[in-house]
C-alpha positions as CSV (number, residue, x, y, z in Angstrom):
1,X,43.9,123.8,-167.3
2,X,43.1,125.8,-163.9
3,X,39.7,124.7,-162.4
4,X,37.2,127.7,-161.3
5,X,34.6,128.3,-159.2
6,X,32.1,131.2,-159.1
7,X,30.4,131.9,-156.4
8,X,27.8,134.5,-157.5
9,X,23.9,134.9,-156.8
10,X,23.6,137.5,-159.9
11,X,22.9,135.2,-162.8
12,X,23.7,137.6,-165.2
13,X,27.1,138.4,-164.2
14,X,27.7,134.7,-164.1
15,X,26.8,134.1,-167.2
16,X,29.0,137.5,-168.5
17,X,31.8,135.9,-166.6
18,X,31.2,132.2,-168.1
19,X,31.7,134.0,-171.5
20,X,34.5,135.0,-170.8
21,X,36.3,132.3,-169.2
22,X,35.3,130.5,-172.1
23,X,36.9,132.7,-174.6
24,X,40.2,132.1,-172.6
25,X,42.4,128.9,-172.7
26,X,43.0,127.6,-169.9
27,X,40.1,128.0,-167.4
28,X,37.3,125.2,-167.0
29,X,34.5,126.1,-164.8
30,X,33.8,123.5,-162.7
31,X,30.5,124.8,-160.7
32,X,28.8,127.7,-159.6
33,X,27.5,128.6,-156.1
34,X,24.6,131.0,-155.3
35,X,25.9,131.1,-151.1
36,X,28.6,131.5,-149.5
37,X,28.3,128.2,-147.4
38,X,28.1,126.7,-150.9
39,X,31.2,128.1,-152.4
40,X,33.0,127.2,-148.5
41,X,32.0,123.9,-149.7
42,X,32.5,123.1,-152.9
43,X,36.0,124.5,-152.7
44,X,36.8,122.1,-149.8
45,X,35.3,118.9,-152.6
46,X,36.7,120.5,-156.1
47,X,40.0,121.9,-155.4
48,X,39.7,124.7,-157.6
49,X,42.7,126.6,-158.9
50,X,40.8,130.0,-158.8
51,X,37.6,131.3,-156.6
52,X,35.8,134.1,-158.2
53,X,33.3,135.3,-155.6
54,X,30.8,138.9,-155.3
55,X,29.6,139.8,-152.3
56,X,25.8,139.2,-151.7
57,X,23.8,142.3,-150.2
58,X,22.5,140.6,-146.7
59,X,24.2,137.5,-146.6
60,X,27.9,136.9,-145.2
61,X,30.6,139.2,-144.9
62,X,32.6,138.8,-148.6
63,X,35.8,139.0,-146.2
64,X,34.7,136.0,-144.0
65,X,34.1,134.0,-146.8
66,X,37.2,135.0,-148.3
67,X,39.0,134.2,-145.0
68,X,37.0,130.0,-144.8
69,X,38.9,130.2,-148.4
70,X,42.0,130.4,-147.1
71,X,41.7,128.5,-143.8
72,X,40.2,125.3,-146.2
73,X,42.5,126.2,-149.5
74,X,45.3,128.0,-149.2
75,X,46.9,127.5,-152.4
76,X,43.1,128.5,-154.1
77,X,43.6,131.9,-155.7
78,X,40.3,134.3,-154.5
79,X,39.3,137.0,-156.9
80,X,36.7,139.4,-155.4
81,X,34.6,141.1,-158.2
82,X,33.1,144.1,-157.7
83,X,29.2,144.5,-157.2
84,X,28.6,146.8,-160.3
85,X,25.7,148.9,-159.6
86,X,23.6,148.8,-156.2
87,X,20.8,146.4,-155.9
88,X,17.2,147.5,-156.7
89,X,15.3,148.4,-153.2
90,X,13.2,146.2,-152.5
């Protein structure tokens, strides 16, 4: 059973993702993170198999995060999903 994490502030693509996960065998998703210092850290305490992260509009550079990934969790496989549509001005 690989272990996930999905580090996502859009809830609605988290819970899109959740449903499919859970149609899958094989993938348990252990937490969810709405930061990217969140998802640094619970990676470092979980040990997931598998990272799915989005980028957040204003927050950290996806590739840094991608990068404290690797440094903490090499053997962690990173998934970046693509931000769908632009974010509402605001």
């Amino acid at each position: 059973m690989s272990q996930v994490i999905i580090g996502m502030a859009d809830e609605n693509l988290v819970a899109d993702l959740m449903s499919l996960l859970e149609e899958m065998d094989g993938f348990t998703v252990r937490a969810v993170a709405k930061s990217p210092t969140e998802l640094v850290d619970l990676a470092s305490r979980l040990e997931p198999d598998v990272v799915f992260l989005q980028q957040t509009p204003g927050i950290d550079r996806v590739s840094q995060t991608i990068q404290d990934l690797a440094n903490r969790r090499p053997s962690t496989a990173v998934i970046q999903v693509p931000q769908l549509h632009p974010p509402a001005p605001g």
